[in-house]
N, C-alpha and C positions, 0 to 999 in steps of 0.2 A: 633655575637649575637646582635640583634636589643634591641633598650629599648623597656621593655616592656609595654604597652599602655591599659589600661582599655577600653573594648570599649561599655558596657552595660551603655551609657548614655542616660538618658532620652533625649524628643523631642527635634530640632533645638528651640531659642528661638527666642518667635515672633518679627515681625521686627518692631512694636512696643516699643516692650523693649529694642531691640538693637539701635533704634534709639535715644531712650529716655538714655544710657548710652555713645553711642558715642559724645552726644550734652555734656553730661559733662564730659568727657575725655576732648574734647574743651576746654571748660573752665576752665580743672587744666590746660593743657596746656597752654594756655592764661594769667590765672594766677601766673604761675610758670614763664614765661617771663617779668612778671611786677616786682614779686619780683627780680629775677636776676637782673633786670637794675637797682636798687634801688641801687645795689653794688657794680653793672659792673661785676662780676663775682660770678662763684659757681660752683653747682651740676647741672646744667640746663640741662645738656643730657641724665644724670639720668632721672630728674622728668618728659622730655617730650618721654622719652621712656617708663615709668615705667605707665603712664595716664591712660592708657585702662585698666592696672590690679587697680589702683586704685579706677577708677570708677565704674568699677564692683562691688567694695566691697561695698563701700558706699553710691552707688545710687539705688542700688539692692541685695546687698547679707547680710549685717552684720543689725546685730542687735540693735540698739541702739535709746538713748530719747538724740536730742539737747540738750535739757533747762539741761538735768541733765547728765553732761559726766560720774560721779561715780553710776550713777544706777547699779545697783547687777546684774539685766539681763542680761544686754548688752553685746552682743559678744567684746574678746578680741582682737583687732590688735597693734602686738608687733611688730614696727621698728627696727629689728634688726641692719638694715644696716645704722647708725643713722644722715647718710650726706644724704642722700635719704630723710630728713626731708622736705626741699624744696617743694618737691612733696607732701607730708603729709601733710603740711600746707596747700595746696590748694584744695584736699582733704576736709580736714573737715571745712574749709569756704566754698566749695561747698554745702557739707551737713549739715550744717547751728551750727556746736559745736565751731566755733572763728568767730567774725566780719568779712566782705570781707574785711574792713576798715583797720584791724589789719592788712595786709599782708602788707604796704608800709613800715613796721616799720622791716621788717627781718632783721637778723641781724644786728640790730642798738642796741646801748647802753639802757639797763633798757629794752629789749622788750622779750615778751613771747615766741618771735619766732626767738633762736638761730639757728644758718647756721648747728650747729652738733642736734637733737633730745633729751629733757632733760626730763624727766618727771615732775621736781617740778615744769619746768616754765608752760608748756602746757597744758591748757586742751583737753582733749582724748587724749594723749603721753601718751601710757602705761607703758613705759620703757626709761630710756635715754642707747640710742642705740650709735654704734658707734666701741667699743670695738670690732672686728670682733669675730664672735664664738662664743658670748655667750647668742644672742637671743633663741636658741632653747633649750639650759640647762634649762634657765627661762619660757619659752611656756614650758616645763616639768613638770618643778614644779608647774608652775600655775594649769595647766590639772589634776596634783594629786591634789592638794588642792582643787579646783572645784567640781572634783567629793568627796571628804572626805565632804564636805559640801552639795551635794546632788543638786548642781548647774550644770544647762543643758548647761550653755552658751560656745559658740565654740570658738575654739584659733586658730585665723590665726598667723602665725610666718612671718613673709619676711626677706628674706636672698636674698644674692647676689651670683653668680658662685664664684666669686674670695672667699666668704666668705665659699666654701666648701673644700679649701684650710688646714681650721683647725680640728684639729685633733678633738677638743669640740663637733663640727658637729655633727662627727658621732657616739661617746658617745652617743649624747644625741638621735640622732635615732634610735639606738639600744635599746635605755631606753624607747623610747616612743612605741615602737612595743613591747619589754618584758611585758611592763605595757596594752598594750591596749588599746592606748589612741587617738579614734574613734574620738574624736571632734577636735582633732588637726587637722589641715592642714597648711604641708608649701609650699609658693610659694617661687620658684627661679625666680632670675632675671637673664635671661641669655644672659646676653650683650656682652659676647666672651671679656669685657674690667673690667684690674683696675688697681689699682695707679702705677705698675710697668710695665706695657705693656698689650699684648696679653693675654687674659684668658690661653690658652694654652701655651704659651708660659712658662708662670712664674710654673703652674704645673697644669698638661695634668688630668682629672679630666672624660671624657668618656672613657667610655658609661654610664653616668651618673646614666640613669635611672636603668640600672641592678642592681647596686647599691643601689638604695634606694630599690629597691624589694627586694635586697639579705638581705637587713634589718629588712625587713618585712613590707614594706610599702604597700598601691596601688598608683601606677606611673601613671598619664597624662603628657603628654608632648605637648605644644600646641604654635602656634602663639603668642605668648602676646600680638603681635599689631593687632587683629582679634577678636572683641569683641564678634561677635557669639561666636567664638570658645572657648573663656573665659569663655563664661555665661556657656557652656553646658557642660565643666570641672569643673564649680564650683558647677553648680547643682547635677550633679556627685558627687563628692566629698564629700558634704554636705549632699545628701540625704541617699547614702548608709554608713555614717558614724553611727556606731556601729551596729552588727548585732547578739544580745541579749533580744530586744524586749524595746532600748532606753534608757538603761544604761549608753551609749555611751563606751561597752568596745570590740568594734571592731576594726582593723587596720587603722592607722595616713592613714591620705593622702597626698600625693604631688603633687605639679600641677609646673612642670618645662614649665618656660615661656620663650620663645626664643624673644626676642625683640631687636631693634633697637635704639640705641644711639640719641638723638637730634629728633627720630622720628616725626614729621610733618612738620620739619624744615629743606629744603637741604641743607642751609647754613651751620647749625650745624653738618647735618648728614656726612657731607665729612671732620668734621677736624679731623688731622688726633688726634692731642692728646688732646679729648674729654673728661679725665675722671673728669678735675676741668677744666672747661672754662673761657677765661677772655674774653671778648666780647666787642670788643671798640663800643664806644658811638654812633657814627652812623649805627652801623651793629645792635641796635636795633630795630626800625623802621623796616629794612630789613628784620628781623625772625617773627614781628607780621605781616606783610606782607601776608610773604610766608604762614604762617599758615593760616591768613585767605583765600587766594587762594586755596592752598589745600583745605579746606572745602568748598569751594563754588563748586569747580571742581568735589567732592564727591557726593556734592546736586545735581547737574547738571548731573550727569552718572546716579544716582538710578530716578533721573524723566523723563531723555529721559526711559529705561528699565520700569519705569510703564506704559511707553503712547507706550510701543513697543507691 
């Protein structure tokens, strides 16, 4: 049995848009190498695999006001996975809720921007994440309370493969289908890696998707490193969420993202034990490198194909 895949999504998105979220995937990724080096080590294959689902959120999908990170509107993104901070942090320096300034200070003594995800230090940290299993119990309870208060705003959850491991997980997906809780949507990060090995290795976790459907989800399953394919799962996701007339008390979404470790980095992408990297002192020079190459090599393919 295949997972099974939503396919009533709205139009490809235009490549305007796409280009306008790819240019800031770049730039968490970019960002997320500055802070690494700051340390010499971390989450760094995390953050630059994890880039394209977070730019999607915050350069085009989620709802939120810079100057004010506690406004009431504002869509919810909960770090569950709370070492994946790294990547958050550059993130919302992208989208302008921490100084770009504030990222040289990660993980240093008195800074906002711990190496694990905390809420009281950060602003936009919805949650200090980390504890594996218990981001989606809490994206539960927020989604009840939300709607008890008669609040529209939507809850993204991010969890990790290795993080479907616990048992919480799936409690709390059962609990959000029992309830009908249309404005959730989780993304997996599915990097086949965590702290004990091979995703499958440690415990075999497919056919994933059938799974979230036998829960009562709607399942996407998509490239995470493929920002088209991002945009037009989340637009999915987001627009057929609730189907009551905006109550939002329709079926959760999930958008399982398959991505790539170190993504835009070869250097990173071939080691083999990726999941906390230490990165000696001159091998970083070598990964802003590569990344800018890659991008340029990207520019240069989509402009020969316009002038084709």
């Amino acid at each position: 049995m295949t997972s099974p895949i939503l396919d009533s999504r709205p139009r490809a998105a235009s490549a305007a848009r796409r280009a306008a979220v790819e240019a800031a995937a770049h730039r968490i990724r970019r960002n997320a190498l500055f802070m690494g080096e700051v340390q010499g080590q971390g989450y760094v294959g995390q953050a630059l695999g994890a880039a394209d689902i977070l730019a999607c959120l915050y350069a085009d999908q989620l709802r939120f006001r810079p100057e004010d990170p506690q406004w009431e509107g504002r869509d919810r993104f909960l770090l569950s996975t709370g070492h994946y901070a790294i990547g958050l942090y550059a993130a919302l320096a992208e989208a302008g809720i921490i100084p770009i300034e504030e990222l040289e200070t990660y993980g240093s003594d008195n800074s906002r921007l711990p190496m694990s995800g905390m809420s009281t230090y950060t602003p936009g940290m919805e949650i200090s994440g980390g504890s594996l299993g218990h981001g989606l119990t809490i994206a539960v309870g927020l989604a009840l309370g939300l709607r008890h208060r008669g609040n529209p705003a939507r809850i993204v959850n991010f969890l990790s493969d290795g993080e479907l491991d616990e048992g919480s997980t799936w409690e709390a997906a059962m609990g959000a289908a029992h309830h009908r809780l249309g404005r959730l949507t989780a993304v997996v990060d599915i990097n086949a890696l965590q702290a004990d090995g091979a995703t499958a290795g440690v415990l075999r976790t497919e056919p994933v998707g059938d799974k979230w459907a036998a829960c009562g989800w709607r399942v996407f399953r998509v490239d995470g490193n493929d920002v088209g394919a991002l945009l037009e799962a989340f637009d999915a996701a987001f627009s057929e969420a609730g189907d009551d007339g905006g109550a939002g008390e329709g079926a959760p979404a999930v958008i399982l993202c398959d991505t790539k470790v170190g993504r835009g980095v070869p250097l990173l992408e071939q080691r083999e034990k990726a999941h906390f990297m230490r990165i000696e002192e001159h091998e970083w020079s070598i990964c802003v490198e590569q990344l800018e190459e890659g991008r340029a090599a990207r520019e240069g393919q989509k402009h020969q194909e316009e002038q084709a």
